[in-house]
N, C-alpha and C positions, 0 to 999 in steps of 0.2 A: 646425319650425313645428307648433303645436298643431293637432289638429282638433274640431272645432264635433261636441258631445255630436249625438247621432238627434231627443232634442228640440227641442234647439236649431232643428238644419234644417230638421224639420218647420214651424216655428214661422216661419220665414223663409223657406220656401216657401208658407205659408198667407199671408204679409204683400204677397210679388208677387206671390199669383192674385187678393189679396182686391176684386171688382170694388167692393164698398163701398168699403171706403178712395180706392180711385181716381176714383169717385165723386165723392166728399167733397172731396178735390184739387181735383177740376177743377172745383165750385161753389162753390168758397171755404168750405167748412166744417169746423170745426176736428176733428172727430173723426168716423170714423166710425158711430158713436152715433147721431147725426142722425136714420138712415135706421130705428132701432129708434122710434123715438117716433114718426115722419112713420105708420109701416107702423101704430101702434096709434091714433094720430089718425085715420087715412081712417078705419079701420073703424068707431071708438066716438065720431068728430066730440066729440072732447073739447075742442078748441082753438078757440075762436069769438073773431071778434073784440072788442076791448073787454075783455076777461078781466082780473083782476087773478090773478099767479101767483106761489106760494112756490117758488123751485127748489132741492134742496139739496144738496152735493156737486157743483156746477157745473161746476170744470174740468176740460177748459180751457175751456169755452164754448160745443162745440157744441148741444147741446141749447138754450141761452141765446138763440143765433142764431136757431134755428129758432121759440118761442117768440116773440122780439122779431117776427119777420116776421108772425106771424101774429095777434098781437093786437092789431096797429097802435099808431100812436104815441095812441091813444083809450084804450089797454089799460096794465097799469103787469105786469113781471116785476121782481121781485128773486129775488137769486141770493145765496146764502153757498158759500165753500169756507174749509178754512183752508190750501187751497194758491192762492195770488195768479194771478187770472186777467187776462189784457189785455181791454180796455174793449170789450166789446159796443155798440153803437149802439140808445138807448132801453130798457137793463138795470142796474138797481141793483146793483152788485156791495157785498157786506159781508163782508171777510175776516174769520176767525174761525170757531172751533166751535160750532156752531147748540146744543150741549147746554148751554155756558157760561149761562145765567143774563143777565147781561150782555148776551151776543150777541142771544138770545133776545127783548132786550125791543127792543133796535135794529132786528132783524125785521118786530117787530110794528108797532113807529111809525113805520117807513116804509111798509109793507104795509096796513096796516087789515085791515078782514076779505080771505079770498080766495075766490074761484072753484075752485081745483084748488092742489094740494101735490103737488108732483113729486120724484124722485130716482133718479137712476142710482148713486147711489155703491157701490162694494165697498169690502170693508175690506183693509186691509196685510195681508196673510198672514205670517202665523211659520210654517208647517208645522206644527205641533200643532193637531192637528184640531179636540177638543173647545174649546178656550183661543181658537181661530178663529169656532168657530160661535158661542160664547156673545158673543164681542165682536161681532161682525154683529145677534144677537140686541138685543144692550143699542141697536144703532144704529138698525133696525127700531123696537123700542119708543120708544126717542126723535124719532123722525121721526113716527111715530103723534100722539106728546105735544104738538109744536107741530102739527099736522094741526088736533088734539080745539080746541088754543086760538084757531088764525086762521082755520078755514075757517066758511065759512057756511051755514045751513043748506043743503039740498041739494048742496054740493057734492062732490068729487071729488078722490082720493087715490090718485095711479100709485107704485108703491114696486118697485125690482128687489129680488129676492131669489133662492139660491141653493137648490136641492134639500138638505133635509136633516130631519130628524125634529122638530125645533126650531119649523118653519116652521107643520107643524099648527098648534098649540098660537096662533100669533102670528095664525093665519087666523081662529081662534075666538072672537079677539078683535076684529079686524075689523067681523065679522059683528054686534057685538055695537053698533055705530057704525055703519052702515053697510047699507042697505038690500039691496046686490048685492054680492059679491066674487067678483070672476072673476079665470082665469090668462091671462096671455098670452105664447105663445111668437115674437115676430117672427122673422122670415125671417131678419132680417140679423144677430142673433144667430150667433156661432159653432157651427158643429154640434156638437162637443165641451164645448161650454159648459155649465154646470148652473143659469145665469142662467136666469132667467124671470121675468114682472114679477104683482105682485096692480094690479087695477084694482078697487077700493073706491068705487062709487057712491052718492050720495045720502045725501050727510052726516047724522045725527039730533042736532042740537044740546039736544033736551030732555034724552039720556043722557049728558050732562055731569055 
């Protein structure tokens, strides 16, 4: 019988301690996820009721969940993944790639303008480092692109992104839209993790 590589183990011992996950179990949420967005809402009360929100990279949904709760059924969330997610309650799901053109305008006409453009997504890794960051790169800048198109003035722009030299450059650009941009590292983030999220406040719609 094979044995399970030291990372592997690791990895599946970080899955039975992780009290998030179990968490998320036992409140009905689909991903442990949840608790990184809840932990950057308390602080920055970015979630108000009534909100209109872009989310992208969705599944499976928890983030969706958490959002749908908090805007109430007065509020409107649309979600895109192009991996199919099961039906949230009071959440527009639109499978497909939000960079498609196409997708993009179906976005827009069910959403109108927004309040806040969210995303947790990572990218597929190949293990080629450089050939990784640049695609994460081009996903950032396109998450930014539909940001500059649906959000409205003052609003607000949560993006995860990964430690890497790439990231400056993407932050400068922010800045450049965007009145504040801060980092935030949630608690329930893996400690090993290189995740960390930009929170881009107070959209400038004249620098369009």
């Amino acid at each position: 019988m094979s044995r399970r590589k030291p990372k592997t183990r690791q990895w599946l011992q970080e899955r039975r301690n992780d009290g998030y996950a179990r968490r998320a179990r036992r409140h009905g949420y689909r991903s442990r996820a949840v608790y990184k967005l809840a932990e950057i809402d308390h602080r920055d009360r970015l979630i108000r009721r009534g909100m209109r929100i872009l989310e992208l990279g969705a599944a499976p949904g928890g983030w969706s969940q958490y959002l749908a709760e908090k805007v109430g059924p007065e509020g409107q969330v649309v979600a895109v993944d192009v991996i199919e997610m099961a039906t949230v309650q009071n959440v527009r799901f639109i499978h497909g790639d939000f960079t498609d053109p196409a997708v993009r305008k179906l976005l827009i006409e069910a959403l109108g303008s927004a309040d806040l453009v969210i995303s947790d997504m990572a990218p597929n890794i190949t293990g080629v480092r450089d050939a990784d960051r640049a695609r994460f790169l081009e996903l950032l800048e396109s998450a930014m692109d539909i940001a500059r198109m649906t959000l409205r003035g003052g609003g607000n722009m949560l993006l995860k992104v990964f430690e890497g030299p790439e990231i400056k450059g993407f932050r400068k650009d922010c800045d450049q839209y965007f009145k504040s941009v801060s980092v935030r590292k949630p608690s329930a983030s893996r400690p090993r993790s290189r995740e960390y999220y930009l929170l881009a406040k107070q959209f400038v719609r004249d620098k369009d």
